[in-house]
C-alpha positions in Angstrom: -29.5 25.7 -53.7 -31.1 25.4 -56.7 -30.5 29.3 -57.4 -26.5 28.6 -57.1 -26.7 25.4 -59.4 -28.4 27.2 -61.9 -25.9 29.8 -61.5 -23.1 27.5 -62.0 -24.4 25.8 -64.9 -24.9 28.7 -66.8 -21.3 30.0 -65.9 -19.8 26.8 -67.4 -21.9 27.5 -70.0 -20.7 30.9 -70.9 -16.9 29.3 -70.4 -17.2 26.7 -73.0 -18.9 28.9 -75.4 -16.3 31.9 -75.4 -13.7 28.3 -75.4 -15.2 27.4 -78.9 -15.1 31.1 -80.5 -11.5 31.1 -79.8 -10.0 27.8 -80.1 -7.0 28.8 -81.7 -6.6 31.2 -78.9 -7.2 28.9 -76.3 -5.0 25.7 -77.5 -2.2 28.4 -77.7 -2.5 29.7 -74.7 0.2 29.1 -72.1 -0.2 29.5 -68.4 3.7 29.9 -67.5 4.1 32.7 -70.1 1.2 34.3 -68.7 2.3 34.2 -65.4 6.2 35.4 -65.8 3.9 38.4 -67.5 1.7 38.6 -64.5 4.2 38.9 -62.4 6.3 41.2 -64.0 3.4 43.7 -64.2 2.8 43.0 -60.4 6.7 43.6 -59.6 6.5 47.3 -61.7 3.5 48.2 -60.2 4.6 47.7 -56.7 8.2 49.5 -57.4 6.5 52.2 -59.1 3.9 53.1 -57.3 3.2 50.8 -53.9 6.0 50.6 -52.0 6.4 54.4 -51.9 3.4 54.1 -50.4 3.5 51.4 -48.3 6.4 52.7 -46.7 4.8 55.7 -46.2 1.9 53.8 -44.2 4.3 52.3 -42.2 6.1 55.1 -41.1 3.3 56.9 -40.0 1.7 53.9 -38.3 5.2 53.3 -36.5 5.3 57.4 -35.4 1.6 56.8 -34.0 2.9 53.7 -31.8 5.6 55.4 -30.3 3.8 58.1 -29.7 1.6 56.0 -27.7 4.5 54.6 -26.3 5.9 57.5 -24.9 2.4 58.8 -23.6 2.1 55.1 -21.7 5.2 55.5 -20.0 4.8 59.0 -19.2 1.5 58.2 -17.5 3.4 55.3 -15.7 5.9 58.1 -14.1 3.2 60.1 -13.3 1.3 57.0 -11.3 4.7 55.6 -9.5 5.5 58.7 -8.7 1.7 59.9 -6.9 2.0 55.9 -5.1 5.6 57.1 -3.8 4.6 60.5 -2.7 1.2 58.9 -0.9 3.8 56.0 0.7 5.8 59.2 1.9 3.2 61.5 3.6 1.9 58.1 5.5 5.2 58.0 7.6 6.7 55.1 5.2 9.6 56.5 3.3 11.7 54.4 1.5 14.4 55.8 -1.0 13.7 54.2 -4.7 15.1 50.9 -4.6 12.3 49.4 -2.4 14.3 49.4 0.4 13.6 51.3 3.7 16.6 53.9 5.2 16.7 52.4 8.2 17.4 48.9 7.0 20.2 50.6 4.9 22.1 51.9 7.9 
């Protein structure tokens, strides 16, 4: 604890010092003008370069889950159909709907 306090006092430290070698600097400083600047860097930055790429990620991440999809209902076919052919060859037939033939007649 004593490690992090000294830490933190010498941090304050530092901030008033670099506060009194520009005073002019920081009286005039305004935070709303900064930020309208901060944010206007953050807005070409993401239209120049990171939505491109973001999109990009997306697209792939959405190709790789319907992939996945596709390869989970595939193996569900498979399975219904190997539990239909099993019902069949043990003298149960029924004809899809979960319904046997001979009720159906």
């Amino acid at each position: 604890m004593l490690f992090y306090l000294i830490i933190f006092l010498l941090s304050v430290g530092g901030i008033i010092m670099i506060i009194r070698r520009n005073r002019e600097e920081f009286v005039s400083f305004n935070f709303a003008e900064f930020m309208d600047g901060l944010v206007d860097d953050a807005a070409e930055a993401w239209h120049s370069h990171l939505r491109e790429r973001s999109l990009t990620f997306l697209e792939k991440r959405l190709r790789e889950a319907r992939i996945w999809v596709l390869k989970t209902e595939s193996m569900l076919f498979r399975t219904a159909s190997k539990i239909r052919g099993i019902k069949e060859r043990n003298g149960n037939p029924e004809n899809g709907n979960g319904a046997s033939d001979e009720i159906l007649k």
